[in-house]
MARGUDREN-172466 format. One record per residue: residue in one letter; x, y, z of N, C-alpha, C, O in turn. Coordinates in nm, 3 decimals. Layout:
// MARGUDREN-172466
{zapa:A&n.X:X&n.Y:Y&n.Z:Z&ca.X:X&ca.Y:Y&ca.Z:Z&c.X:X&c.Y:Y&c.Z:Z&o.X:X&o.Y:Y&o.Z:Z}
...
***
This chain:
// MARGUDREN-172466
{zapa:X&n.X:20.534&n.Y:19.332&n.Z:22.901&ca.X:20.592&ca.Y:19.335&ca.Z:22.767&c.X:20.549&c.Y:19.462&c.Z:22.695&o.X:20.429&o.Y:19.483&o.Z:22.683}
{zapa:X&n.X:20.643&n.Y:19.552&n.Z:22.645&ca.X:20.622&ca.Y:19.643&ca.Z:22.562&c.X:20.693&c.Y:19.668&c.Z:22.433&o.X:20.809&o.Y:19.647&o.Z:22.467}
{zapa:X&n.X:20.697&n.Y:19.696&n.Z:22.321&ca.X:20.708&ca.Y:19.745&ca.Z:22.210&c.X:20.645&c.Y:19.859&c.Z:22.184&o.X:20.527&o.Y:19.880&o.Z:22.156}
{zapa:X&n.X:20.744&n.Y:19.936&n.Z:22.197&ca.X:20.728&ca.Y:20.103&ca.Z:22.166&c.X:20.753&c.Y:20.191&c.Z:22.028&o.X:20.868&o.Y:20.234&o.Z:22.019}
{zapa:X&n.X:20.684&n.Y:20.218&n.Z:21.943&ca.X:20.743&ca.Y:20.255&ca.Z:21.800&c.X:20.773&c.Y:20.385&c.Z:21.765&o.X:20.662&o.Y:20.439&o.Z:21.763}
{zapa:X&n.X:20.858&n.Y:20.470&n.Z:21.737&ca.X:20.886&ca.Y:20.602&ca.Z:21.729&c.X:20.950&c.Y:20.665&c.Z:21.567&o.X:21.036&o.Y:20.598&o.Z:21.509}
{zapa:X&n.X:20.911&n.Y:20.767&n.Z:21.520&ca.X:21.004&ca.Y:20.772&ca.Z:21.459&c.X:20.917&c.Y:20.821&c.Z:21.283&o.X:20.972&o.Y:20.871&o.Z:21.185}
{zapa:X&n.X:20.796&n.Y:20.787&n.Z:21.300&ca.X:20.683&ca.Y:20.821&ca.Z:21.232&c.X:20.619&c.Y:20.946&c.Z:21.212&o.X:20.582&o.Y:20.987&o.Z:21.322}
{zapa:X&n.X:20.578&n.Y:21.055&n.Z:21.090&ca.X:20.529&ca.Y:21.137&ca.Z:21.070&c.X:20.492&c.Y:21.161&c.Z:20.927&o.X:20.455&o.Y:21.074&o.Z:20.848}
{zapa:X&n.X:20.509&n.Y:21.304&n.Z:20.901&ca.X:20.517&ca.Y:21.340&ca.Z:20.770&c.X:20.610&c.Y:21.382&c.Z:20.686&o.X:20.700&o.Y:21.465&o.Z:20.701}
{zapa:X&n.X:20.574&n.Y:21.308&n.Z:20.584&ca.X:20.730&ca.Y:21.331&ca.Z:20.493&c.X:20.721&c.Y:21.331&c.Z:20.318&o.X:20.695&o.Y:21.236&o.Z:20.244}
{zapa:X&n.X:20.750&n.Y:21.460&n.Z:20.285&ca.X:20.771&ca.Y:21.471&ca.Z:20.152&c.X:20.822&c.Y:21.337&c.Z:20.030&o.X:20.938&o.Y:21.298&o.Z:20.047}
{zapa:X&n.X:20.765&n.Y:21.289&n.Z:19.946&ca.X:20.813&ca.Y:21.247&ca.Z:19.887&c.X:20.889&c.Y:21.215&c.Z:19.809&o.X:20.888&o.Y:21.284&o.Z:19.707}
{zapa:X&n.X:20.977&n.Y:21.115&n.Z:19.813&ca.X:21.155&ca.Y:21.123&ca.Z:19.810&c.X:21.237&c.Y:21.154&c.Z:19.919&o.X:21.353&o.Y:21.194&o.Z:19.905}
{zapa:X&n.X:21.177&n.Y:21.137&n.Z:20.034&ca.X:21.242&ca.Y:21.141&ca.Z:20.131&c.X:21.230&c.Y:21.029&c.Z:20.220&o.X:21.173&o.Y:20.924&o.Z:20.192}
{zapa:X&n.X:21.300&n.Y:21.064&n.Z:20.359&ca.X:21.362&ca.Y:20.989&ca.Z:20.431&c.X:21.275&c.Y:20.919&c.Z:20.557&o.X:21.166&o.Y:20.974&o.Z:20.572}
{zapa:X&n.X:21.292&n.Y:20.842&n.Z:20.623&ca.X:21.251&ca.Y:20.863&ca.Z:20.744&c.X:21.337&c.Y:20.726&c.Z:20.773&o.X:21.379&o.Y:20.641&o.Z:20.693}
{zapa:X&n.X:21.353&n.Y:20.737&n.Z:20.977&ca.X:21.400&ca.Y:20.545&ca.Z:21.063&c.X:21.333&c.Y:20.613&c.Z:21.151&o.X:21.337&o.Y:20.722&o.Z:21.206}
{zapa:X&n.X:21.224&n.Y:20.445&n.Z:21.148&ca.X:21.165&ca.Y:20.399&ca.Z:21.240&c.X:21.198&c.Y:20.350&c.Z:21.388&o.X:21.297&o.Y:20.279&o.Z:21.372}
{zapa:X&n.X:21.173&n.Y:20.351&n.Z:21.497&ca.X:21.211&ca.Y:20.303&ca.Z:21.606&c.X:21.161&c.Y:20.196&c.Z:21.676&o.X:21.045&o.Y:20.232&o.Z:21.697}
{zapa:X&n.X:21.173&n.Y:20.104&n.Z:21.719&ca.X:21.054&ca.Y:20.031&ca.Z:21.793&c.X:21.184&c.Y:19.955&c.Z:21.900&o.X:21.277&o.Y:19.878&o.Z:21.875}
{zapa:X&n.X:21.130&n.Y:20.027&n.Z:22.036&ca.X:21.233&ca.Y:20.007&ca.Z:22.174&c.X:21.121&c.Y:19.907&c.Z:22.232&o.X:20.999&o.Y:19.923&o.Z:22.230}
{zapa:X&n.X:21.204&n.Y:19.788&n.Z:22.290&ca.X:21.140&ca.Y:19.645&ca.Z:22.354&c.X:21.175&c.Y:19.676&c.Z:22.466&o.X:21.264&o.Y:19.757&o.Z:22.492}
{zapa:X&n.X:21.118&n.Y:19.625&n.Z:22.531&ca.X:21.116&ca.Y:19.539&ca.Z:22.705&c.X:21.025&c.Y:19.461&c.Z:22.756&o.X:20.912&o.Y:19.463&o.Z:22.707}
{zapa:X&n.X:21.062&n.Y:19.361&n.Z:22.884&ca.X:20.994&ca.Y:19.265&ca.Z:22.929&c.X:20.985&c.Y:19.158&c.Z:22.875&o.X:20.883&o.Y:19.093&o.Z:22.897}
{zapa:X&n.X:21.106&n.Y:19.094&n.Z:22.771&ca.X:21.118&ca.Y:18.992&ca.Z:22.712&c.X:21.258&c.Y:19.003&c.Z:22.683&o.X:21.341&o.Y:19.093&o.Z:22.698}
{zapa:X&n.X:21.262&n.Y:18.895&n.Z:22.640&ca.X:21.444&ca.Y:18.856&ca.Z:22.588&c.X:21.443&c.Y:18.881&c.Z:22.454&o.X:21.411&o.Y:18.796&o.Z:22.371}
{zapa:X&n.X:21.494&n.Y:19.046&n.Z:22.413&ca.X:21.535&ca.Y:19.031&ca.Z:22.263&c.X:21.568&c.Y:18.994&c.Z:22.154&o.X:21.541&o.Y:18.995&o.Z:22.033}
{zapa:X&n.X:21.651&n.Y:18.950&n.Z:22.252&ca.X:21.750&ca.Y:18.879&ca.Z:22.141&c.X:21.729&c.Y:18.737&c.Z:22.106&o.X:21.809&o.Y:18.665&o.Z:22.048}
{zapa:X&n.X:21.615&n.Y:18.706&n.Z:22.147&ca.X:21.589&ca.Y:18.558&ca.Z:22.101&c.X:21.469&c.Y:18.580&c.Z:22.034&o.X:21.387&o.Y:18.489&o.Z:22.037}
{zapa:X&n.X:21.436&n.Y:18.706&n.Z:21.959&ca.X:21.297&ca.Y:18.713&ca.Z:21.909&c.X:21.321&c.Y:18.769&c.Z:21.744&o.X:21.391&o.Y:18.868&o.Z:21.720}
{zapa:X&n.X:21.261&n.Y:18.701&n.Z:21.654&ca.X:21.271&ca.Y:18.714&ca.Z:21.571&c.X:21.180&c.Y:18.855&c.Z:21.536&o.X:21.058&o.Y:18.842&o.Z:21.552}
{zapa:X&n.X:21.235&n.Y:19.006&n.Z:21.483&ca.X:21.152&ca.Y:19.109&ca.Z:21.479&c.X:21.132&c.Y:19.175&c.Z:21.359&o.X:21.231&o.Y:19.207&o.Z:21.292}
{zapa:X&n.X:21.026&n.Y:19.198&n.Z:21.322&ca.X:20.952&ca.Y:19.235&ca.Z:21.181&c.X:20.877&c.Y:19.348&c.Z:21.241&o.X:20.841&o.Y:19.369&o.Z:21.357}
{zapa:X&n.X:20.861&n.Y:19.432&n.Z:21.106&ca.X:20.752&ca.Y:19.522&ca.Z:21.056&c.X:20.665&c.Y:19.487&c.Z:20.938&o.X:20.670&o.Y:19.421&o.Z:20.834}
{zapa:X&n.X:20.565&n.Y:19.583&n.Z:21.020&ca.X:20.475&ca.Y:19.545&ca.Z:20.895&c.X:20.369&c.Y:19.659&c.Z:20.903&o.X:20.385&o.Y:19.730&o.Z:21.002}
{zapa:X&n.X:20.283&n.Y:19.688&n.Z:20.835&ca.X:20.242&ca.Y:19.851&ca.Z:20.773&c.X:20.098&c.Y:19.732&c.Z:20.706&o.X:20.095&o.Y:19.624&o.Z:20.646}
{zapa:X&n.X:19.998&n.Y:19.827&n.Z:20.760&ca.X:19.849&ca.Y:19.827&ca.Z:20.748&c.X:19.762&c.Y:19.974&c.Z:20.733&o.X:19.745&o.Y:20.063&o.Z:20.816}
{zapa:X&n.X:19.719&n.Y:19.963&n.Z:20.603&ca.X:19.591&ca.Y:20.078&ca.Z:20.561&c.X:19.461&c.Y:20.092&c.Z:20.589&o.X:19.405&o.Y:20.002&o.Z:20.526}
{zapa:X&n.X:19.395&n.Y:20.143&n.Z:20.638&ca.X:19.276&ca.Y:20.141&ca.Z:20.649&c.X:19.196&c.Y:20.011&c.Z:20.596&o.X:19.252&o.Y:19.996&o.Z:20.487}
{zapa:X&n.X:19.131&n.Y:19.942&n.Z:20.602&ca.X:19.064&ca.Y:19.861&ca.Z:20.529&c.X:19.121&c.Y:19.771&c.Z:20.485&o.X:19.056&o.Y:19.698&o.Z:20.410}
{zapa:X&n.X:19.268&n.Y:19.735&n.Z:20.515&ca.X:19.362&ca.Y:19.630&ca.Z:20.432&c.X:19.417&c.Y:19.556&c.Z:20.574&o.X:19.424&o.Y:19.566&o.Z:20.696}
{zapa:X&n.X:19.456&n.Y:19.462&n.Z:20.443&ca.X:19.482&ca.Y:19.357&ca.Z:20.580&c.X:19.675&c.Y:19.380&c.Z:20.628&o.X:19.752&o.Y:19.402&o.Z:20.535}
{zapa:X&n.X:19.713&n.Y:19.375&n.Z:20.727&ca.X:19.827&ca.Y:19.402&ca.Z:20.772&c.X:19.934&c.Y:19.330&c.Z:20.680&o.X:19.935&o.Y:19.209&o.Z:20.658}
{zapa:X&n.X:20.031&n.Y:19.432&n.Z:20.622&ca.X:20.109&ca.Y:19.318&ca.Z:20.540&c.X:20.274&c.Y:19.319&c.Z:20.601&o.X:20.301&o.Y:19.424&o.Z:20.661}
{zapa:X&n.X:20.394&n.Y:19.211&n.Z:20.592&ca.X:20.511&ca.Y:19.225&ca.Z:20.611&c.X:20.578&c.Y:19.324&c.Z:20.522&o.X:20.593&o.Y:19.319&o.Z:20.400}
{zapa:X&n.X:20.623&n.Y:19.429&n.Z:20.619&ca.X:20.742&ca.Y:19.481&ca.Z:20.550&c.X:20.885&c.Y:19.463&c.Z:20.531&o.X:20.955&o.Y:19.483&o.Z:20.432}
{zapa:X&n.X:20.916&n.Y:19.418&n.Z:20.662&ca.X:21.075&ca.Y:19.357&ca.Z:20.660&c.X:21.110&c.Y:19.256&c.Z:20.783&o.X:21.069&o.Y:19.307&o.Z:20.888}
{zapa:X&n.X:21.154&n.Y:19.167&n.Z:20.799&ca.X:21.222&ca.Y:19.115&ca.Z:20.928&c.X:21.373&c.Y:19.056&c.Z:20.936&o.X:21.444&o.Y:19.052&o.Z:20.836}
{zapa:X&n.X:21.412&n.Y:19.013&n.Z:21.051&ca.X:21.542&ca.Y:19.023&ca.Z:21.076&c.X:21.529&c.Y:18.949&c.Z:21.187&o.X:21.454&o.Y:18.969&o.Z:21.283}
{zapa:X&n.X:21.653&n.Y:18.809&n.Z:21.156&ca.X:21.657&ca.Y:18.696&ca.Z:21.264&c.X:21.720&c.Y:18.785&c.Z:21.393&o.X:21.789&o.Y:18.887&o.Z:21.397}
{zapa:X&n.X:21.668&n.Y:18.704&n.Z:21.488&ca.X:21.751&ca.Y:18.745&ca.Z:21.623&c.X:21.874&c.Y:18.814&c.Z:21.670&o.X:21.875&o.Y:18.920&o.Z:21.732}
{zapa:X&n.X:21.994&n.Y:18.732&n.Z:21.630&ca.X:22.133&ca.Y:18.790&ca.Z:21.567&c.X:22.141&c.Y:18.897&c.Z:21.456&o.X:22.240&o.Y:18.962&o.Z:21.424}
{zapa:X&n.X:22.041&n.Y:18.901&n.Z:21.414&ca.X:22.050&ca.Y:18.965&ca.Z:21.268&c.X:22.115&c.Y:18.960&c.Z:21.159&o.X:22.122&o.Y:19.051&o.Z:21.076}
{zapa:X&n.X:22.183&n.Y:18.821&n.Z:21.150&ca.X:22.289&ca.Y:18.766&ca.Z:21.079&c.X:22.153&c.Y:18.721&c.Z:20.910&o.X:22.195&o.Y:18.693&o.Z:20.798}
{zapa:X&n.X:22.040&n.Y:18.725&n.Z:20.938&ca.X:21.937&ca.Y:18.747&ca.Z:20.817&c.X:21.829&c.Y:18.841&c.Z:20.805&o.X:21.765&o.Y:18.871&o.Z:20.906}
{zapa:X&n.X:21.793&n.Y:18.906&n.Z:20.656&ca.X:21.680&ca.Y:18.961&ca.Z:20.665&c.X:21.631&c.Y:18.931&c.Z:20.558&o.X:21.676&o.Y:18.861&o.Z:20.468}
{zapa:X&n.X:21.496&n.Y:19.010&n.Z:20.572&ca.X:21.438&ca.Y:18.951&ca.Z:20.438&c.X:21.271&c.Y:19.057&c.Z:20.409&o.X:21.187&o.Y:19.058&o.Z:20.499}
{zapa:X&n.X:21.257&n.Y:19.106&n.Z:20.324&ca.X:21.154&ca.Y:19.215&ca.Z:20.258&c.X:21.055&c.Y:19.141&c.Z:20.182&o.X:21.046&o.Y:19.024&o.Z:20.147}
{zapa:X&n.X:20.959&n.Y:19.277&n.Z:20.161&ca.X:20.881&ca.Y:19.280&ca.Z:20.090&c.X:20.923&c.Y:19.321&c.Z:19.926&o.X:21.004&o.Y:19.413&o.Z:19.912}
{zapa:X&n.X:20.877&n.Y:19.262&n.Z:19.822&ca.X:20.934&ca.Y:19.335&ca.Z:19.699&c.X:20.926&c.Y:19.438&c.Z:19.694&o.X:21.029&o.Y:19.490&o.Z:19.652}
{zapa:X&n.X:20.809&n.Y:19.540&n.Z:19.729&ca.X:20.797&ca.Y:19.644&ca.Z:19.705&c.X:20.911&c.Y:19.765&c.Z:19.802&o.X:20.930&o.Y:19.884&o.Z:19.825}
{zapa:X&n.X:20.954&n.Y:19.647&n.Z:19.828&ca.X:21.036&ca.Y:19.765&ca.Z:19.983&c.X:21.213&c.Y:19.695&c.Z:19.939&o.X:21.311&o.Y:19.742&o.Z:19.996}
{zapa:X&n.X:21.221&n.Y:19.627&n.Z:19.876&ca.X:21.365&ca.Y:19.642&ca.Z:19.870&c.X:21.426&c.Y:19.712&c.Z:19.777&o.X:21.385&o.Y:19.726&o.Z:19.662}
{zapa:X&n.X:21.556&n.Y:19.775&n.Z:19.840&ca.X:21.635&ca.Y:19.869&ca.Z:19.755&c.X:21.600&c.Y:20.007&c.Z:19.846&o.X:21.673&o.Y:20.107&o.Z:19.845}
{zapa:X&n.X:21.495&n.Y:19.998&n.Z:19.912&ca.X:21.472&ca.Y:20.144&ca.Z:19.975&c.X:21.447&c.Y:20.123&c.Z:20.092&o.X:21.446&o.Y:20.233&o.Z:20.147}
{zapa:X&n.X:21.417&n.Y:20.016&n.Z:20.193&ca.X:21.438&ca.Y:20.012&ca.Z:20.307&c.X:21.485&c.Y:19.919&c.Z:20.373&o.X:21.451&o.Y:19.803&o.Z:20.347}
{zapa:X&n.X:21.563&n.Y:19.945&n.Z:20.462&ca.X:21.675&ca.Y:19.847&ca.Z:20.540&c.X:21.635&c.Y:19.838&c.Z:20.711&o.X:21.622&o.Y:19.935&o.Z:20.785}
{zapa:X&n.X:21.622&n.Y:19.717&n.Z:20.743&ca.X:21.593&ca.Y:19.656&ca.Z:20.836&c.X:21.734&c.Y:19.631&c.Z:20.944&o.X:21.841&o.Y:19.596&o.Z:20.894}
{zapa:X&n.X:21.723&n.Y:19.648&n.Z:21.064&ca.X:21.856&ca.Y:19.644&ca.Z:21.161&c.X:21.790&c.Y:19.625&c.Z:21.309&o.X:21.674&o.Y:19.660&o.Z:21.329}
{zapa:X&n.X:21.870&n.Y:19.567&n.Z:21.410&ca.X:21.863&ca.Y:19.614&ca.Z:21.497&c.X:22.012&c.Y:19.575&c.Z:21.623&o.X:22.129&o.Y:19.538&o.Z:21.609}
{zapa:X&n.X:21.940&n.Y:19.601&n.Z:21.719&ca.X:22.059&ca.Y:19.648&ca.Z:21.812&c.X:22.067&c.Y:19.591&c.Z:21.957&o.X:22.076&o.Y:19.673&o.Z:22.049}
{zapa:X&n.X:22.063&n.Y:19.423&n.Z:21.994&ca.X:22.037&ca.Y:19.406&ca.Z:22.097&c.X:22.077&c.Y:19.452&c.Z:22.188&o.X:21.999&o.Y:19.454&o.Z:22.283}
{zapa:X&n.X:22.196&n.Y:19.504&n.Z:22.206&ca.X:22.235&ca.Y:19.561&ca.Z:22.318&c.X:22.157&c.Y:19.684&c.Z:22.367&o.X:22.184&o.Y:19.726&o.Z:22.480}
{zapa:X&n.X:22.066&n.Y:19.744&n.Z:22.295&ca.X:21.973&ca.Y:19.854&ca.Z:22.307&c.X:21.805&c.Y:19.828&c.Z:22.289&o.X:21.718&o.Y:19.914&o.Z:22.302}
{zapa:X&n.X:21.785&n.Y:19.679&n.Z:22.254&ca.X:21.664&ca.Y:19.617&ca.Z:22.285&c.X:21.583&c.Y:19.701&c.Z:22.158&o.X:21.470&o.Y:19.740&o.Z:22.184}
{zapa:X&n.X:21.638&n.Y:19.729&n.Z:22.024&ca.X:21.582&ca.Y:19.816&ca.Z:21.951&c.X:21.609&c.Y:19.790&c.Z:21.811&o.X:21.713&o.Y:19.811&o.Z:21.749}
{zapa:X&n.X:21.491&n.Y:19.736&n.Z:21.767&ca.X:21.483&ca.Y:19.772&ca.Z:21.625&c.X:21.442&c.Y:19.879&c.Z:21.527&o.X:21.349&o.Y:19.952&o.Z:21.560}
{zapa:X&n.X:21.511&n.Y:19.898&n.Z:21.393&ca.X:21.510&ca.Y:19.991&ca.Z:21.348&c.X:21.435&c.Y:19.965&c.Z:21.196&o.X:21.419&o.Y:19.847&o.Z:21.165}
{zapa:X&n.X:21.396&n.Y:20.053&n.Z:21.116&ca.X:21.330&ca.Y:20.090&ca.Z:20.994&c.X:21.387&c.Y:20.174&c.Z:20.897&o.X:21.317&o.Y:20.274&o.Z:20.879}
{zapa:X&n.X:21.486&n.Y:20.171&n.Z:20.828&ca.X:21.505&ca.Y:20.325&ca.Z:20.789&c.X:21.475&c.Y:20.290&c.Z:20.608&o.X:21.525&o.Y:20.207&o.Z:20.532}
{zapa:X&n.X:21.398&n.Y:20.368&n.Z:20.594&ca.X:21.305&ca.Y:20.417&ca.Z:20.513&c.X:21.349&c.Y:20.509&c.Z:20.389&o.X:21.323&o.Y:20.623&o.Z:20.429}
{zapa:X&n.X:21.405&n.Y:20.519&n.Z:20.253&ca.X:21.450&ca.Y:20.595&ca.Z:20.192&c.X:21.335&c.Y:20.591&c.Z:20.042&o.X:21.247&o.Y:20.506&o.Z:20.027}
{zapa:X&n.X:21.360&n.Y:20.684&n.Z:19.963&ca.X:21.265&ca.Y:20.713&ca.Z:19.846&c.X:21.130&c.Y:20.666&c.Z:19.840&o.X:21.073&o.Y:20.585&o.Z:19.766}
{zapa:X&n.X:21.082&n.Y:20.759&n.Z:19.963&ca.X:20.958&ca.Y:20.733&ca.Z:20.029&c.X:20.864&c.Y:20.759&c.Z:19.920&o.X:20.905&o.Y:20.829&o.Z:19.827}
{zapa:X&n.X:20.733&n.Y:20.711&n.Z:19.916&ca.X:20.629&ca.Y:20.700&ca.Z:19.768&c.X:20.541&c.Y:20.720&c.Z:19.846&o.X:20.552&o.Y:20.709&o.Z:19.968}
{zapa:X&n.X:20.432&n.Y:20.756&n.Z:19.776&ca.X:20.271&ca.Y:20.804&ca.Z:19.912&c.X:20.180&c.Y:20.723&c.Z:19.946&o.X:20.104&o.Y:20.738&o.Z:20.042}
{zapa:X&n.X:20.184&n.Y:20.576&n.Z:19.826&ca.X:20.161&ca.Y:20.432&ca.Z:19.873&c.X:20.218&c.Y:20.371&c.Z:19.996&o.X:20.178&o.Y:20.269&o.Z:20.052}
{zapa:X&n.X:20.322&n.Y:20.450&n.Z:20.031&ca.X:20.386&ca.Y:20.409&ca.Z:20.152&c.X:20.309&c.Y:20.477&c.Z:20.303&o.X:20.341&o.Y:20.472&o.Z:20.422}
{zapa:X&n.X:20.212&n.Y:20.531&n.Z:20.241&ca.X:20.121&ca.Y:20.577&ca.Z:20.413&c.X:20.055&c.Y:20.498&c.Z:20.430&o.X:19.972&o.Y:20.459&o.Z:20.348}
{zapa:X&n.X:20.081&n.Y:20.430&n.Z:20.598&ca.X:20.044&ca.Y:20.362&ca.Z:20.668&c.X:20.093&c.Y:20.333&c.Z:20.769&o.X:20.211&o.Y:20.370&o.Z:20.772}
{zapa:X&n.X:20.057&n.Y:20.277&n.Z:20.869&ca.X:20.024&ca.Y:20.273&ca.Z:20.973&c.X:20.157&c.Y:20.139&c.Z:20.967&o.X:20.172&o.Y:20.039&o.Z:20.898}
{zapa:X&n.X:20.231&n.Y:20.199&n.Z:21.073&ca.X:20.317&ca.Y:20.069&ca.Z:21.075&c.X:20.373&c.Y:20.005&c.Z:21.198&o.X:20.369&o.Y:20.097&o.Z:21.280}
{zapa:X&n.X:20.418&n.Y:19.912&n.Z:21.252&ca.X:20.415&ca.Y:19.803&ca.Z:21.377&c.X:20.478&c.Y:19.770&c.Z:21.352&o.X:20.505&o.Y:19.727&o.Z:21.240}
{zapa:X&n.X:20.559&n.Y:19.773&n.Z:21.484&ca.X:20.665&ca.Y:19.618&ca.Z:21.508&c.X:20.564&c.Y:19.532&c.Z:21.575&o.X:20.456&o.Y:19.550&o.Z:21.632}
{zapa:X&n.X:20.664&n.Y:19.404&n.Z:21.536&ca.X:20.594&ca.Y:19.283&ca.Z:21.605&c.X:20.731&c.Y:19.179&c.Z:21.649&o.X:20.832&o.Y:19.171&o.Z:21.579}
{zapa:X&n.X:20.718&n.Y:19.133&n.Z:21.727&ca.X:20.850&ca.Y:19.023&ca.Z:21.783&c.X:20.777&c.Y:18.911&c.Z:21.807&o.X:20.661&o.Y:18.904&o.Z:21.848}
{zapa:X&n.X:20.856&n.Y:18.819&n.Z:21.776&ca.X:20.819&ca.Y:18.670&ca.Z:21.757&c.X:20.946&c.Y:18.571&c.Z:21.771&o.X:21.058&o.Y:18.570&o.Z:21.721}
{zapa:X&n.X:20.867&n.Y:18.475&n.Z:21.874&ca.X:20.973&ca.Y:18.341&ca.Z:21.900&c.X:20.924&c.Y:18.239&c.Z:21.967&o.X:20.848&o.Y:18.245&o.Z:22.063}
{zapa:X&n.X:20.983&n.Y:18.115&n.Z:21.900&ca.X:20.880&ca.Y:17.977&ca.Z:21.981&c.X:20.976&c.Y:17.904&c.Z:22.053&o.X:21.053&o.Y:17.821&o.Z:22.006}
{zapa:X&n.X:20.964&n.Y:17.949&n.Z:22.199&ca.X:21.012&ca.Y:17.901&ca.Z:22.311&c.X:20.932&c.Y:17.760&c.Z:22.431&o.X:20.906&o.Y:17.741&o.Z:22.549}
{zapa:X&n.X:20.927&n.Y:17.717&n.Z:22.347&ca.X:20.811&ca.Y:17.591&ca.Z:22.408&c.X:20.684&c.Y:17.633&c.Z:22.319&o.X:20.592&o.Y:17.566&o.Z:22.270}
{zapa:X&n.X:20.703&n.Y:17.712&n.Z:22.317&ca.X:20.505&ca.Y:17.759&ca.Z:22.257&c.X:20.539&c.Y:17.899&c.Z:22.168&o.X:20.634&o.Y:17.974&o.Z:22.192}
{zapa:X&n.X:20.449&n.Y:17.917&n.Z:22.072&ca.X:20.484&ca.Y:18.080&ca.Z:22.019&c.X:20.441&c.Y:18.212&c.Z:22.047&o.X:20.335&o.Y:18.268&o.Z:22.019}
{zapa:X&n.X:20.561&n.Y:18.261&n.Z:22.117&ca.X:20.508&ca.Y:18.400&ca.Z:22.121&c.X:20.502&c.Y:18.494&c.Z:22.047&o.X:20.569&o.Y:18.476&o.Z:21.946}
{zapa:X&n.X:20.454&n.Y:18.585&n.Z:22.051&ca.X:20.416&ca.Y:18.723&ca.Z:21.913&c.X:20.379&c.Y:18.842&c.Z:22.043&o.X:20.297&o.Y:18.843&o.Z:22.135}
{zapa:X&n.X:20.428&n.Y:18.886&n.Z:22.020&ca.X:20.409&ca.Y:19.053&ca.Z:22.046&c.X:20.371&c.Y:19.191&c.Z:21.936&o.X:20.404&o.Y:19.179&o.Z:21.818}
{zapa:X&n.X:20.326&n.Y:19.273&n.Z:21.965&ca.X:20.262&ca.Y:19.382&ca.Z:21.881&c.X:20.276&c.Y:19.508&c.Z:21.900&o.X:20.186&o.Y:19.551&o.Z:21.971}
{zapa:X&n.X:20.367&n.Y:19.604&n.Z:21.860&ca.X:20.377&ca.Y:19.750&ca.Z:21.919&c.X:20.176&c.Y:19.827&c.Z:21.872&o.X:20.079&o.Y:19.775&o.Z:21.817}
{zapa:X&n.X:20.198&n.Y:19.950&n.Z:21.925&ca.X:20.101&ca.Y:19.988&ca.Z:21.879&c.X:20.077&c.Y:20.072&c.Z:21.765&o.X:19.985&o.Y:20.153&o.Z:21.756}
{zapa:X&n.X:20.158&n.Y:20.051&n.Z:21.687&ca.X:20.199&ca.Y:20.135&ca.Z:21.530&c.X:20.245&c.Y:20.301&c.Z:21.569&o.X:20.258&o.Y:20.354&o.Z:21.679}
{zapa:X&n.X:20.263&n.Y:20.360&n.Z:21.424&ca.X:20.344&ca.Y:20.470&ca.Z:21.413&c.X:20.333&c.Y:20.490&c.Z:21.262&o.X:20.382&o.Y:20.437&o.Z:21.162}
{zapa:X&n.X:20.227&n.Y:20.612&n.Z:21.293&ca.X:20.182&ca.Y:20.652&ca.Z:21.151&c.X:20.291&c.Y:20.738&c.Z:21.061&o.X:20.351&o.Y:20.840&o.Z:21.097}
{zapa:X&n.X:20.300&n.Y:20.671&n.Z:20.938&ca.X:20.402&ca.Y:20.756&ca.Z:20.840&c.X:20.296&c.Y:20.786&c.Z:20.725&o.X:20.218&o.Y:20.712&o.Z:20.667}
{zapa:X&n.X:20.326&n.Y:20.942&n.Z:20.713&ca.X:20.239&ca.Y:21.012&ca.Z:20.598&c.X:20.354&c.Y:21.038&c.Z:20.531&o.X:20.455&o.Y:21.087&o.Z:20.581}
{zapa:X&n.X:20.330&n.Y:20.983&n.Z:20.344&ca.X:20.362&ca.Y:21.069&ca.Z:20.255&c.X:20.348&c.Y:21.165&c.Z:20.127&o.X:20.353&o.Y:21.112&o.Z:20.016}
{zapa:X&n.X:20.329&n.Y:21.319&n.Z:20.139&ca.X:20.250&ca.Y:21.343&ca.Z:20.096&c.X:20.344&c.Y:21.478&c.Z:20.020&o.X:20.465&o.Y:21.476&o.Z:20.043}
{zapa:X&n.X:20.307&n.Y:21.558&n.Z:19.958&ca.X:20.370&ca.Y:21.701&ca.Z:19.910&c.X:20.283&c.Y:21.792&c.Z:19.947&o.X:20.305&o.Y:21.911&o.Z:19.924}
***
């Protein structure tokens, strides 16, 4: 099982960035997939997720209106895209996939640091 996250760097504020996070070794599309963004010293919080189908999503307050959650089973890939980026917004951010198939599974990419800074 892997979760791969791409798509992370540095970025002026008021700007842009989409996140990447490419799956394999599990069935996508039956996994419910979220992000979520952790700071140093803080505890990991939700940023956005999106049912299986993707027919739902659902945010953090601080993140709606500026970032939109998607993905793409046919490409095993969820996405992040990130607009009127703020410098509260650096951190360290992860996908995670989740689904209870007899029992619950959770998976964990290994994050993808977004700096925002001038």
């Amino acid at each position: 099982v892997q979760l791969v996250e791409s798509g992370g760097g540095l970025v002026q504020p008021g700007g842009s960035l989409r996140l990447s996070c490419a799956a394999s070794g599990f069935t996508f599309s039956s996994y419910v997939m979220s992000w979520y963004r952790q700071a140093p010293g803080k505890e990991r919080e939700l940023v956005a997720a999106i049912t299986s189908v993707g027919g739902s999503t659902n945010y953090a307050d601080s993140m709606k209106g500026r970032f939109t959650i998607s993905r793409d089973n046919a490409k095993n890939t969820v996405y992040l895209q990130m607009n009127s980026l703020k410098p509260e917004d650096t951190d360290v951010y992860y996908c995670k996939a989740r689904a209870y198939v007899g029992k619950m599974y959770v998976y964990w990419g290994q994050g993808t640091q977004v700096t925002v800074s001038s």
